[in-house]
C-alpha positions as CSV (number, residue, x, y, z in Angstrom):
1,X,-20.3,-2.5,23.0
2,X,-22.3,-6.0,23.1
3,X,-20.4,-8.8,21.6
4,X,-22.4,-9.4,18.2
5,X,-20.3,-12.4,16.8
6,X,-22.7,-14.9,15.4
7,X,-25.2,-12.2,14.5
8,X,-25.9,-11.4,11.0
9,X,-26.6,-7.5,9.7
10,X,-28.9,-7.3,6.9
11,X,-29.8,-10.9,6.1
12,X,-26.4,-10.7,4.5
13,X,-23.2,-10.1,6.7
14,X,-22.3,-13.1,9.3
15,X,-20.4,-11.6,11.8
16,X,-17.9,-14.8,12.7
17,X,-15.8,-13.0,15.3
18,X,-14.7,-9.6,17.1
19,X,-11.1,-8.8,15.5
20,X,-11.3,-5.9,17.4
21,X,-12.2,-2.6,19.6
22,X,-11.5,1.0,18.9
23,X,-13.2,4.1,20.8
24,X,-15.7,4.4,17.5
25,X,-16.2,1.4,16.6
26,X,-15.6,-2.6,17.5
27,X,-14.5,-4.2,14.0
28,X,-15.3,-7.9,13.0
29,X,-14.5,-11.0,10.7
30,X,-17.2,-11.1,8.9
31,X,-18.9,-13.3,5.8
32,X,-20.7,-12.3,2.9
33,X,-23.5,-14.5,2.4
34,X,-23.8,-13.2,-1.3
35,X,-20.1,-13.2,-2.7
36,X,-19.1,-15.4,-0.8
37,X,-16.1,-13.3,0.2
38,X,-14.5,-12.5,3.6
39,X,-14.7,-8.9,4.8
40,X,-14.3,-6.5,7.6
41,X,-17.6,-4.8,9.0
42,X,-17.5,-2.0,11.3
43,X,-19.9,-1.8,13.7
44,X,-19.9,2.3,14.9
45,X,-20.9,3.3,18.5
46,X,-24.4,3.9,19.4
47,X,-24.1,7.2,20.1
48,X,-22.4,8.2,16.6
49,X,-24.7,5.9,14.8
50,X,-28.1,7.1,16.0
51,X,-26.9,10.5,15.8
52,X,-29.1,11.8,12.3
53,X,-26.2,14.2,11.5
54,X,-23.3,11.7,11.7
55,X,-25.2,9.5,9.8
56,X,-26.0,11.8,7.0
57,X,-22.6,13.1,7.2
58,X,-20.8,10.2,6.7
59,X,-23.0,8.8,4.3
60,X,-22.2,11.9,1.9
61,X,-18.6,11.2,2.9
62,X,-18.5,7.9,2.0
63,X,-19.5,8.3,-1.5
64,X,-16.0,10.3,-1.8
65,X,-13.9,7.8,0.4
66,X,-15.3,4.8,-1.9
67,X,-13.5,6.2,-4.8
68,X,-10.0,6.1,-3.0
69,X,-8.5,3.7,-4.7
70,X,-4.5,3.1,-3.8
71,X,-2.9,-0.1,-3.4
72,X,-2.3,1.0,0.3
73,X,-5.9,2.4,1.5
74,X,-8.1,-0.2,3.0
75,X,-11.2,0.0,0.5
76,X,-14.8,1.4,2.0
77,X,-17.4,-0.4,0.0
78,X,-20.6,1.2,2.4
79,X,-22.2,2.7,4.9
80,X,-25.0,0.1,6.1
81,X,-28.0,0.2,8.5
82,X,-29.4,-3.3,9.8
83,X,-33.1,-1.6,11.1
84,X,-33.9,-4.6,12.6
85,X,-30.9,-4.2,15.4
86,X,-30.7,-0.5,15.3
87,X,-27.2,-1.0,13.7
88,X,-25.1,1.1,11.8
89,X,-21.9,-0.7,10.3
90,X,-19.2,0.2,7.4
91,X,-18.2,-3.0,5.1
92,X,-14.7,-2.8,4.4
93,X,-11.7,-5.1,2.7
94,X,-10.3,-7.8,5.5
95,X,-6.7,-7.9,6.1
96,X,-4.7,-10.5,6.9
97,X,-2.1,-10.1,9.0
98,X,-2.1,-7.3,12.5
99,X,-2.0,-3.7,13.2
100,X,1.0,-1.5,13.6
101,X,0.4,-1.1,17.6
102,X,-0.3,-4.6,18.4
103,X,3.3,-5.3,15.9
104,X,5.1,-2.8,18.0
105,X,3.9,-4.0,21.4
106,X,4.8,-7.9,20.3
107,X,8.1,-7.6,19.2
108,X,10.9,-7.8,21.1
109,X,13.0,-5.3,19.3
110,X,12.9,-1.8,17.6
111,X,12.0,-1.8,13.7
112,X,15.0,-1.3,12.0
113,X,15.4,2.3,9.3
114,X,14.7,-0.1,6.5
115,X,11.4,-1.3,8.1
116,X,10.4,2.5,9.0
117,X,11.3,3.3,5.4
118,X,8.7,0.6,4.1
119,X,5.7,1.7,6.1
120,X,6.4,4.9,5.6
121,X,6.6,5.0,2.1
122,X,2.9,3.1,2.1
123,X,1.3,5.1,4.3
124,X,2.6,8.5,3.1
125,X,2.0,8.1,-0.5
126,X,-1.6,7.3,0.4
127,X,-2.3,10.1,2.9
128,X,-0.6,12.4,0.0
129,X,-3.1,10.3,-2.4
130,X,-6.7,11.5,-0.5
131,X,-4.7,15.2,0.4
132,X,-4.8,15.7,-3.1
133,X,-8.5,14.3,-3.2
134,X,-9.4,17.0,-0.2
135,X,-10.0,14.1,2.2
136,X,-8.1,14.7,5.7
137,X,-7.7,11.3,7.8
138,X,-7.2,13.6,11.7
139,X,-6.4,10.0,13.3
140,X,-3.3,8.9,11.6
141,X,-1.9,6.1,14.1
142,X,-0.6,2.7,14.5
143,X,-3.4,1.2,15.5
144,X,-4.9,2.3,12.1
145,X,-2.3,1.2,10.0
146,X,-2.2,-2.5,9.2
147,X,0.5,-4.7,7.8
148,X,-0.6,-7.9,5.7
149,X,1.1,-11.3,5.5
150,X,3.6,-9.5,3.3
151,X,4.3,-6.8,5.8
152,X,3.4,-4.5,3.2
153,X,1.5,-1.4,4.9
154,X,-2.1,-0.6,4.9
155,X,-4.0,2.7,6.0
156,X,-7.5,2.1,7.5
157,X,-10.6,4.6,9.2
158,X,-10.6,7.5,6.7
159,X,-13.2,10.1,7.2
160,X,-14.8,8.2,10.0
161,X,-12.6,10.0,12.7
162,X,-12.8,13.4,11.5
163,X,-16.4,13.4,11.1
164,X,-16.9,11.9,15.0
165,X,-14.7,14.5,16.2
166,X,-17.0,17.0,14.6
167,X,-19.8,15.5,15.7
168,X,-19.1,14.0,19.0
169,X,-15.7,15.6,19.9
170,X,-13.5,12.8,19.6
171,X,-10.3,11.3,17.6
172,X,-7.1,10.1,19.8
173,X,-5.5,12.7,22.0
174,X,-2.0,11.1,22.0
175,X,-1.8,11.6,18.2
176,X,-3.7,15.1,17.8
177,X,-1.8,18.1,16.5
178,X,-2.5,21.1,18.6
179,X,-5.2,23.0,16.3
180,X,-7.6,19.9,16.7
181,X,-7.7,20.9,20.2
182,X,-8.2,24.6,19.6
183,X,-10.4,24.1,16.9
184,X,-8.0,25.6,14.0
185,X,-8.5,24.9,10.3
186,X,-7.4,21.0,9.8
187,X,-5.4,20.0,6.6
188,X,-2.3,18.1,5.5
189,X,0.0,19.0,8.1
190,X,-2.5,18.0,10.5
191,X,-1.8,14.1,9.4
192,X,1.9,15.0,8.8
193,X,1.6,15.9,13.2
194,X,0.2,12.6,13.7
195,X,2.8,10.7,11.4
196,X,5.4,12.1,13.3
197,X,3.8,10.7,16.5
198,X,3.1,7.3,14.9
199,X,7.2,7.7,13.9
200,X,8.0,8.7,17.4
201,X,6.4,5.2,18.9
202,X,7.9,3.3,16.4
203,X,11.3,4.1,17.3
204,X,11.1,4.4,20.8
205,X,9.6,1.1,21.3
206,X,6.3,2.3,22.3
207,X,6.2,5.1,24.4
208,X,4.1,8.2,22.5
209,X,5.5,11.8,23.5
210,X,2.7,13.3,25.1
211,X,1.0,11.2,27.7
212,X,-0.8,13.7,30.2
213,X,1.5,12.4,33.2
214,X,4.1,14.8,33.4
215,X,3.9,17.1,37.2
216,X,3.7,20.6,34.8
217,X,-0.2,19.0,33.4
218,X,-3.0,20.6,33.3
219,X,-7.5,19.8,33.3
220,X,-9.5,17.8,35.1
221,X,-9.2,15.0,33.1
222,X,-6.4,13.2,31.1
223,X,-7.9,14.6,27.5
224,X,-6.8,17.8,28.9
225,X,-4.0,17.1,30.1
226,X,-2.7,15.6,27.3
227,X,-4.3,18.6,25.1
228,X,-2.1,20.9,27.2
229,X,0.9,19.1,26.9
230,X,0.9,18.9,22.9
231,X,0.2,23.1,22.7
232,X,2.3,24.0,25.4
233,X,5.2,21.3,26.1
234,X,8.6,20.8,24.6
235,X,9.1,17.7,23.0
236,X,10.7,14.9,24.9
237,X,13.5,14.3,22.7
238,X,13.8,10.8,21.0
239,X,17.4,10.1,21.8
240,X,16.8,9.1,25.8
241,X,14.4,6.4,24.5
242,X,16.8,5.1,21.4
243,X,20.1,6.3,21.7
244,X,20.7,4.4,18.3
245,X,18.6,7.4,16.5
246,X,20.7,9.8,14.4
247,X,20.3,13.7,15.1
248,X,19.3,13.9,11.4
249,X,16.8,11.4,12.0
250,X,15.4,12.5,15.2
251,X,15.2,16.5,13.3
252,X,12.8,14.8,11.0
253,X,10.5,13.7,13.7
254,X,11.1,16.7,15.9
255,X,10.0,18.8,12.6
256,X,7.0,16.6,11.6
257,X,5.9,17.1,15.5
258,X,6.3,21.1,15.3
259,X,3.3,23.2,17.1
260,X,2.8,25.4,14.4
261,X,1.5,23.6,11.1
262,X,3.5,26.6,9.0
263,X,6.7,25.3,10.7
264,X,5.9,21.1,9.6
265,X,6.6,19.2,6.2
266,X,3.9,20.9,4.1
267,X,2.9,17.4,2.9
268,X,3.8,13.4,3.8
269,X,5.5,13.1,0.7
270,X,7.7,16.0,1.7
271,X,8.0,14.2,5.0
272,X,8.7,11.0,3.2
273,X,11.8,12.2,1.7
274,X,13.3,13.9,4.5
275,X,13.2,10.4,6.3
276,X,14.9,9.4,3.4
277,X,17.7,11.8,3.1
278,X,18.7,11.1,7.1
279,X,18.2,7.4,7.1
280,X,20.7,7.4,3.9
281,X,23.1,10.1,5.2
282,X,23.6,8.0,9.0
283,X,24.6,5.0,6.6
284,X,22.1,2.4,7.1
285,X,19.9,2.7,4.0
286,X,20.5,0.3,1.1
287,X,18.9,2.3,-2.2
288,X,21.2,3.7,-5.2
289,X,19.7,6.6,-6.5
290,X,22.5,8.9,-6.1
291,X,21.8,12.7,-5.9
292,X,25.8,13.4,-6.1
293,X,26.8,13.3,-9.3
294,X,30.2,13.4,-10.5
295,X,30.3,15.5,-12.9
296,X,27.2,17.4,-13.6
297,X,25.3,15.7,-16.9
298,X,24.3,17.9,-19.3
299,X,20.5,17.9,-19.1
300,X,17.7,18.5,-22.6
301,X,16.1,21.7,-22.5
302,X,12.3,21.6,-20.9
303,X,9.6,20.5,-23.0
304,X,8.8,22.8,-25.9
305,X,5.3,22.8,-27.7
306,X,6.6,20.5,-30.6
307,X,6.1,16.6,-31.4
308,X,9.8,15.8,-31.2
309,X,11.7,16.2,-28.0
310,X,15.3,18.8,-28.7
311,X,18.6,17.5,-29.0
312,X,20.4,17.0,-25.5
313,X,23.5,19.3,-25.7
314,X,26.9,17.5,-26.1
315,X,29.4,17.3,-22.9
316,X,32.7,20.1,-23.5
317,X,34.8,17.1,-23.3
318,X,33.7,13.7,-24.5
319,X,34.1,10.5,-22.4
320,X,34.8,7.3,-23.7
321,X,31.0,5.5,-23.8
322,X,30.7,3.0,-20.9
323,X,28.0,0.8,-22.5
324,X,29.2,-2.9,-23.1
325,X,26.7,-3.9,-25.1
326,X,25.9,-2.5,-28.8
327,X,21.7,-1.9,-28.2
328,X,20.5,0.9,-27.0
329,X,19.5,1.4,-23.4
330,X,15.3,0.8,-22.8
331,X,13.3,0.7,-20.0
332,X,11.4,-2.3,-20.0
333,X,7.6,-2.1,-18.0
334,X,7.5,-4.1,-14.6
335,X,3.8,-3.0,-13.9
336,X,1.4,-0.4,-15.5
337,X,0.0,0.4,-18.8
338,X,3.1,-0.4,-20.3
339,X,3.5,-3.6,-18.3
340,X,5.7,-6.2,-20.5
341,X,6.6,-3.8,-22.9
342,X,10.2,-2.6,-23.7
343,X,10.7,1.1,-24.7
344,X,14.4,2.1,-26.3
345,X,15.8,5.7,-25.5
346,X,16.7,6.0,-28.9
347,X,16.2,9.6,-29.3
348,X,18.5,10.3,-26.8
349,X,15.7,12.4,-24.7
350,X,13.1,10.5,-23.3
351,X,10.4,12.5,-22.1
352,X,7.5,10.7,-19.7
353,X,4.1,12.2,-18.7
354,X,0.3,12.7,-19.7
355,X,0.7,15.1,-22.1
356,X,0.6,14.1,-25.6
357,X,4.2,15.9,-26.1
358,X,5.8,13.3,-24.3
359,X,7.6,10.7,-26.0
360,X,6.1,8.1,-23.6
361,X,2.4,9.3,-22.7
362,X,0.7,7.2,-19.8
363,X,-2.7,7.9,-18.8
364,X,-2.7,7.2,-14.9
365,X,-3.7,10.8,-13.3
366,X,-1.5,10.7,-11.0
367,X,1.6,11.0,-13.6
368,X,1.8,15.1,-14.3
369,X,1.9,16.2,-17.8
370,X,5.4,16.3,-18.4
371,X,6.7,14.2,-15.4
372,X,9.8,12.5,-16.2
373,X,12.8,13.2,-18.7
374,X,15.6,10.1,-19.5
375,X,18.6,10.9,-21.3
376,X,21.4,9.8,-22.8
377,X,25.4,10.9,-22.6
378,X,28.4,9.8,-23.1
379,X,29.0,9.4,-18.9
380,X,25.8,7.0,-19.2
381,X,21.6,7.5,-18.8
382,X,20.4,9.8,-16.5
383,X,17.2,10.6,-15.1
384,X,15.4,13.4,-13.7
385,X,11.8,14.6,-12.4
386,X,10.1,17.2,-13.8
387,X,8.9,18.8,-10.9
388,X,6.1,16.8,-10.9
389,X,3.5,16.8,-8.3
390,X,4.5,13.1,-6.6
391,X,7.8,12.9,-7.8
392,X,9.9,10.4,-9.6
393,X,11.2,7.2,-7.2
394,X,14.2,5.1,-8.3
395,X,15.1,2.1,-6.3
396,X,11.7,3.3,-3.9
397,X,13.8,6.6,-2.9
398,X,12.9,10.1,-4.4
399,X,15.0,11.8,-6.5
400,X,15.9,15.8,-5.8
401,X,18.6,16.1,-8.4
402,X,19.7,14.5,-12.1
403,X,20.3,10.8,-11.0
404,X,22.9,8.4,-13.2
405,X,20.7,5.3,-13.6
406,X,22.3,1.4,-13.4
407,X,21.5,-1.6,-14.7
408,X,18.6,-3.0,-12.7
409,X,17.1,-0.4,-11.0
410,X,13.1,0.5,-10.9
411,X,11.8,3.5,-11.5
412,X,8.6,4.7,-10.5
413,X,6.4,7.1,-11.9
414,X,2.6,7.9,-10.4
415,X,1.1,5.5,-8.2
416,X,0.7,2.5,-10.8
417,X,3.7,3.0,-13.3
418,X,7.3,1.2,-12.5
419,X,9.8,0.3,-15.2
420,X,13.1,-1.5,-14.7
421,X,16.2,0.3,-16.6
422,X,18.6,-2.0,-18.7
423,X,21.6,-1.0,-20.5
């Protein structure tokens, strides 16, 4: 596309300098005249943009993708149409800092478990965040996710690929699960296929599985070629391009990357703790939420229909108390509705969700009704989730199994909701 830095779109948007090219769209630095506020504006291809049905299309779509609001979703404000130039551009949040491939391809050595475990977290919650709203991204890949100043993870382009590759056939073959390419029903797992790509470069430096170069290819053109590698290859194995990789590890990527979507994670947060599980079994993880417990706590009954949460049963044998300090335990609100605020677990069951049963209600939607339960024995506080649709995170790793907590560690609840526990 024509360089259109300098130009300004709708007597409003100064386009300052070309940030960069993608096969949609070339993205710029831009200014808006009216807030005075930096922002991103995407300038789509000709041949998408002056298509009437892409247009209308994506300008239904981006009413839903301008409600996705999550701390690690670059946010779509609109879809724009400067008449003058024939140009059709999306204004979006500017982030400081680079993209995942250009980070990859810069560095001079492989991200480390911990780094992995970071991005991944970000960009899994909010894929599992617009799953839930029905919104597919179909071209989940580095060059899409961002990382600020902070190195805190950011995922860009939703809707906009699916909706080209419906009307103009395309998306990113390297990072296409095999029923894009046969035309199969798209969902979840379709992103959870292109995670385990984006995984795959990350820890081998670079190199993506599928490349169209192998002797065994097939089609006139190297689409095709890498089409047929993706439905009918093995997959190279991780190990011969990082030895370092545990076998757990690699199982997680070589099960994210399975052919058929029945066989893969059936959601990124699924994905998310499976990663987590392997990176902490080979050893180089650094979180404390234990799920080996020793012994078993004795857990409250569920949630009855009553204002007052039950009794917790009493342990066969007592255990001389542990607590050093005479108050009782609390969790104390690091962000949230309940930010600054310090809650006791005086009733020895402390029951956290939506529902107005719950001893602590929150109103985010993400949190499920009854979400969380905290409780007291003689061994010391424990904490478990309530099978609740994104889980319960302490210390930023999800918890499977009744989890003794310690002094210090942050527990997460929804997308919004963290509280620090102190004894």
């Amino acid at each position: 596309m024509t360089d259109l830095a300098g130009k300004t779109l709708s007597n409003r948007y100064f386009l300052r300098e070309l940030a960069g090219s993608g096969g949609m769209a070339d993205v710029y630095q831009a200014w808006d005249t009216m807030r005075s506020a930096r922002l991103a504006v995407k300038v789509l291809r000709r041949d998408l943009a002056n298509s009437p049905r892409f247009f209308q299309m994506f300008a239904k779509e981006a009413e839903l993708l301008r409600k996705l609001e999550h701390p690690s979703i670059v946010r779509l404000y609109e879809l724009d149409r400067d008449l003058n130039g024939d140009i059709t551009f999306i204004i979006m949040d500017w982030v400081d800092g680079t993209d995942l491939k250009t980070a990859i391809v810069e560095r001079k050595r492989v991200f480390s478990l911990d780094e992995i475990s970071n991005i991944l977290q970000a960009v899994c919650s909010a894929l599992f965040y617009a799953h839930q709203n029905h919104i597919f991204h179909c071209d989940v890949k580095p060059a899409n996710i961002l990382l600020n100043k902070d190195q805190q993870a950011l995922l860009t382009d939703f809707g906009v690929a699916r909706l080209a590759t419906e009307n103009a056939g395309g998306g990113t073959a390297q990072y296409m699960a095999p029923e894009q390419f046969l035309g199969g029903r798209v969902d979840a797992r379709t992103d959870v296929y292109a995670l385990g790509v984006t995984l795959y470069e990350i820890m081998s430096g670079g190199q993506v599985p599928y490349r169209g170069k192998t002797s065994s290819s097939q089609g006139s053109s190297k689409r095709e070629r890498i089409a047929w590698e993706h439905i009918n290859m093995p997959l190279p194995s991780l190990g011969q391009h990082n030895p370092q990789i545990s076998p757990a590890v690699e199982n997680v990527v070589n099960t994210a990357l399975s052919k058929e979507p029945t066989q893969r994670y059936t959601s990124t947060m699924k994905l998310r703790e499976a990663f987590e599980h392997a990176r902490l079994q080979g050893g180089r993880g650094r979180g404390t939420a234990s799920t080996k417990l020793r012994p078993e706590p004795v857990a409250p009954k569920p949630l009855q229909k009553q204002s007052r949460a039950p009794e917790p049963a009493q342990p066969r044998r007592p255990l001389k108390p542990r607590w050093k300090s005479s108050h009782a335990p609390q969790i104390l609100g690091r962000s949230g509705e309940r930010e600054g605020q310090a809650i006791p677990i005086t009733a020895q069951a402390l029951y956290i969700g939506r529902s107005s049963r719950n001893n602590l209600q929150l109103k985010e939607r993400s949190v499920s009704r009854v979400h969380t339960l905290i409780w007291v024995t003689t061994q010391g506080t424990y904490i478990r989730d309530e099978n609740s649709s994104l889980g319960t995170f302490v210390n930023g790793l999800a918890i499977t199994a009744p989890t003794l907590l310690r002094h210090g560690d942050v527990i997460r609840i929804g997308y919004y909701q963290e509280f620090e526990y102190q004894e």
